[in-house]
N, CA, C and O atoms as CSV, one atom per row, in Angstrom:
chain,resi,resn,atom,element,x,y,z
A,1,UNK,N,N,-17.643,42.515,-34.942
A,1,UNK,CA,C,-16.812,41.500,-35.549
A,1,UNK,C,C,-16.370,41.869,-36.952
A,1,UNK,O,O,-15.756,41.075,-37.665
A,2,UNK,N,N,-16.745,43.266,-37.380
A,2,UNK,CA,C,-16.308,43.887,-38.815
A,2,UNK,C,C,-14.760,43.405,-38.725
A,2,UNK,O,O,-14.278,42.707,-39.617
A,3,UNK,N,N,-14.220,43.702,-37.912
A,3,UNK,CA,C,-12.478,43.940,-37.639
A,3,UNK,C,C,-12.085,42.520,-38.243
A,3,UNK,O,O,-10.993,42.579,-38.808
A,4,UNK,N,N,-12.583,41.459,-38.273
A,4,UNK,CA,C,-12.456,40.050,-38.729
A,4,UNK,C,C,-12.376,39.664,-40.472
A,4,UNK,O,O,-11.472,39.119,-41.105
A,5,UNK,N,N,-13.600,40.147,-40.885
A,5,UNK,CA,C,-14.083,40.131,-41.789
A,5,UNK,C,C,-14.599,41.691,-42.378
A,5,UNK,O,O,-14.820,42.523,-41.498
A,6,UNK,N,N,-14.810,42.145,-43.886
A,6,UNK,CA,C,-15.345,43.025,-43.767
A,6,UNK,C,C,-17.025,43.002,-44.614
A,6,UNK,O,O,-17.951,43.805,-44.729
A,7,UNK,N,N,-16.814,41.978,-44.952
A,7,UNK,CA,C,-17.974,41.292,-45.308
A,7,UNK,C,C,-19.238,40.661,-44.112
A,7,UNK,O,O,-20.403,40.379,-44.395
A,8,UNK,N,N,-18.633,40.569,-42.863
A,8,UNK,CA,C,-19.108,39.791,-41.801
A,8,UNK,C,C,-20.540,40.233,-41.705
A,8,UNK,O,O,-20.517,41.042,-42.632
A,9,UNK,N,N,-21.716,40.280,-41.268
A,9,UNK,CA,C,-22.692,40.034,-40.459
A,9,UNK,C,C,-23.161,39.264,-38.898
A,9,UNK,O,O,-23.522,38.087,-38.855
A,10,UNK,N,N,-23.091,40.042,-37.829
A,10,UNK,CA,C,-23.730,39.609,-37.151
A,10,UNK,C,C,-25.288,39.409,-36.447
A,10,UNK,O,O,-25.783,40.255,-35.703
A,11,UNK,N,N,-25.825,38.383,-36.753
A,11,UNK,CA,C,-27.223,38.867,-36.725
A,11,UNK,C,C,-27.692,38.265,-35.099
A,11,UNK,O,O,-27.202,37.157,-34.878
A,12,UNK,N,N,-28.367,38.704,-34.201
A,12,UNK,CA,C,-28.545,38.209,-32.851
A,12,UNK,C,C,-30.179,38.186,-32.835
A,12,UNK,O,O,-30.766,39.253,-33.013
A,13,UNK,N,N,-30.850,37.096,-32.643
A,13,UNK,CA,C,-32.351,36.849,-32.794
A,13,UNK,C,C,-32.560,36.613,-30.954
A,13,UNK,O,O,-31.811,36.094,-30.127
A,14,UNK,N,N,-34.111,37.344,-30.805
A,14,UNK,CA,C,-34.578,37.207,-29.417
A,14,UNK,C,C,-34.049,37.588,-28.512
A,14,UNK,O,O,-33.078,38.318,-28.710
A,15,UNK,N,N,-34.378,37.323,-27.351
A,15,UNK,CA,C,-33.762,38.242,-26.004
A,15,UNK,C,C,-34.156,36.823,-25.053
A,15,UNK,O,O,-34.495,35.687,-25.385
A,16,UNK,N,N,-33.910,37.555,-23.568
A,16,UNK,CA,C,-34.015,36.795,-22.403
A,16,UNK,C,C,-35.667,36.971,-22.250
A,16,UNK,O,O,-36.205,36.443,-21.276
A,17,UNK,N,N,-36.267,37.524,-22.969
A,17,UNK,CA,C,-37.700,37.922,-22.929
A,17,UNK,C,C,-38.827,36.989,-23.955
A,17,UNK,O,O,-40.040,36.857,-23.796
A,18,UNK,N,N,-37.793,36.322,-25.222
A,18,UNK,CA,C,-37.869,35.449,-25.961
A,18,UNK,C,C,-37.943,33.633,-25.456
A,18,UNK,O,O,-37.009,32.925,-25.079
A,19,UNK,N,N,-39.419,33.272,-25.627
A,19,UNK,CA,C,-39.284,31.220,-25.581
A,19,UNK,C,C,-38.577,31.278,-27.298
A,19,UNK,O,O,-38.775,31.908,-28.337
A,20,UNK,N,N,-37.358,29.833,-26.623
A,20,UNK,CA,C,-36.748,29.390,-27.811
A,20,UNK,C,C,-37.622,29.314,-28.835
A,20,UNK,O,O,-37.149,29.699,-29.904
A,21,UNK,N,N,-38.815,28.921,-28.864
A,21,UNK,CA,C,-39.680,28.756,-30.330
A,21,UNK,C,C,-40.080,30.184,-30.981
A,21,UNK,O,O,-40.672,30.261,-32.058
A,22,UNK,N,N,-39.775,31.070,-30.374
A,22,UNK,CA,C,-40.436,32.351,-30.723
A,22,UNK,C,C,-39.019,32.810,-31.338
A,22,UNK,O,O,-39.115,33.702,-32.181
A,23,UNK,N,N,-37.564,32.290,-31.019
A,23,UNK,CA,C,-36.449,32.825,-31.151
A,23,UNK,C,C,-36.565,32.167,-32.807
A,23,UNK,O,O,-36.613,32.728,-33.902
A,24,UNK,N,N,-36.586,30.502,-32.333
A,24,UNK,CA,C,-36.226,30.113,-33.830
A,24,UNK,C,C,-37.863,30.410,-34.932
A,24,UNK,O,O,-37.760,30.579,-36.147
A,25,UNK,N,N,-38.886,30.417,-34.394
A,25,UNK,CA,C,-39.421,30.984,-35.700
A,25,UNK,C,C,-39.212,32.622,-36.116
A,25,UNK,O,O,-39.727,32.859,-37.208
A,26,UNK,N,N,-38.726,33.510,-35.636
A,26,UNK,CA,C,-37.609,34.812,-36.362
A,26,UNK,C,C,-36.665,34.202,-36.935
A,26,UNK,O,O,-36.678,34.416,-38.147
A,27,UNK,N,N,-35.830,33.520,-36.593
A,27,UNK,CA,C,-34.659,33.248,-37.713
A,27,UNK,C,C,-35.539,32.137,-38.387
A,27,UNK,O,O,-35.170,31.135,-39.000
A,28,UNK,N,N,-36.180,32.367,-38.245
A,28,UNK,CA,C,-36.727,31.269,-40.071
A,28,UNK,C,C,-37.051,32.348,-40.899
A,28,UNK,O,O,-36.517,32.522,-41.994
A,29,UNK,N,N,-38.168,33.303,-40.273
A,29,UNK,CA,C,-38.598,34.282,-41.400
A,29,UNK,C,C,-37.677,35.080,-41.496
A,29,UNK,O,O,-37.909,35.702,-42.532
A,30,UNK,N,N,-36.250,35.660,-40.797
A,30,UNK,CA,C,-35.696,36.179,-40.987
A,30,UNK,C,C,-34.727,35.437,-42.296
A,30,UNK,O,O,-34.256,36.198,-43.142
A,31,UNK,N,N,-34.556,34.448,-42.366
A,31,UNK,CA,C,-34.024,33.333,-43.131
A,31,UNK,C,C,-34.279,33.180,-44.694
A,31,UNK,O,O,-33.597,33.020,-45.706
A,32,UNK,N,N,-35.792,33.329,-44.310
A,32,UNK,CA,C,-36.163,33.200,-45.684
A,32,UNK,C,C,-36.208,34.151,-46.644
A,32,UNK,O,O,-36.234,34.037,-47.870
A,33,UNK,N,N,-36.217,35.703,-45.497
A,33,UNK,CA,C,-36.223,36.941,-46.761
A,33,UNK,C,C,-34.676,36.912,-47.226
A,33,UNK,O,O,-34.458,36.852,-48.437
A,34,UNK,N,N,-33.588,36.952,-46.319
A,34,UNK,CA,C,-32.633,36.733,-46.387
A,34,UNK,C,C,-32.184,36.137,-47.879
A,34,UNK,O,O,-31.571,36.658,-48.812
A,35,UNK,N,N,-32.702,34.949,-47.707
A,35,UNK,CA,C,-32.790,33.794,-48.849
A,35,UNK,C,C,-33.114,34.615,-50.508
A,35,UNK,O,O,-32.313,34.626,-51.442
A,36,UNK,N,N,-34.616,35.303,-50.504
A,36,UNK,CA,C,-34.855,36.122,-51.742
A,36,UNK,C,C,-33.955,37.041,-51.995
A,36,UNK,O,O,-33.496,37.194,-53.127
A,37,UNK,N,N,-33.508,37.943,-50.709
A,37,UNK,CA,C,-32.842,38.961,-51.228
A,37,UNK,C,C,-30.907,38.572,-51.861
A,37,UNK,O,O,-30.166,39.044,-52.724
A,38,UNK,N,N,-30.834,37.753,-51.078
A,38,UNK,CA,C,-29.669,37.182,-51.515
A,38,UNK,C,C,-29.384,36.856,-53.340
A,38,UNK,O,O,-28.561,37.178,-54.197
A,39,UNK,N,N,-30.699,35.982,-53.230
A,39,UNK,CA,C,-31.024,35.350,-54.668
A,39,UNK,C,C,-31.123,36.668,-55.684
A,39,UNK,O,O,-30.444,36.497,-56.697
A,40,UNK,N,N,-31.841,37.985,-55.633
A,40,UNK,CA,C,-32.339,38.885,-56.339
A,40,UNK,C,C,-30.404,39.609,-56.511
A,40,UNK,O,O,-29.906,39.901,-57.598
A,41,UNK,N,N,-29.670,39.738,-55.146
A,41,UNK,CA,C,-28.457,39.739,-55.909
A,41,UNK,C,C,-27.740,39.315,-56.678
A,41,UNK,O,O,-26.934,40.059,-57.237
A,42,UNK,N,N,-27.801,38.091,-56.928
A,42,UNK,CA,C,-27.031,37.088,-57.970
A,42,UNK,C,C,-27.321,37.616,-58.978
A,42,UNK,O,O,-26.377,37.791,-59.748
A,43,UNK,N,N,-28.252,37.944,-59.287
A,43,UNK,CA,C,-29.158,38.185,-61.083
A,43,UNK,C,C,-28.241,39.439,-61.800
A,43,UNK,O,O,-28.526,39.846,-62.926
């Protein structure tokens, strides 16, 4: 989806091998580093 945006990110959490709770607790911790590293750019 670069071709859209060139800034874009696509991020895809879990598989067909993944229970939804196992999907959404990765995108939390994925979320939250996300969150610091984002923040440590601003500075």
């Amino acid at each position: 989806n670069q071709e859209y945006h060139n800034r874009a990110l696509l991020i895809e959490i879990g598989s067909d091998l993944n229970t939804l709770a196992q999907a959404k607790y990765a995108a939390q911790l994925f979320s939250d580093i996300l969150i610091r590293v984002l923040a440590e750019d601003m500075q």
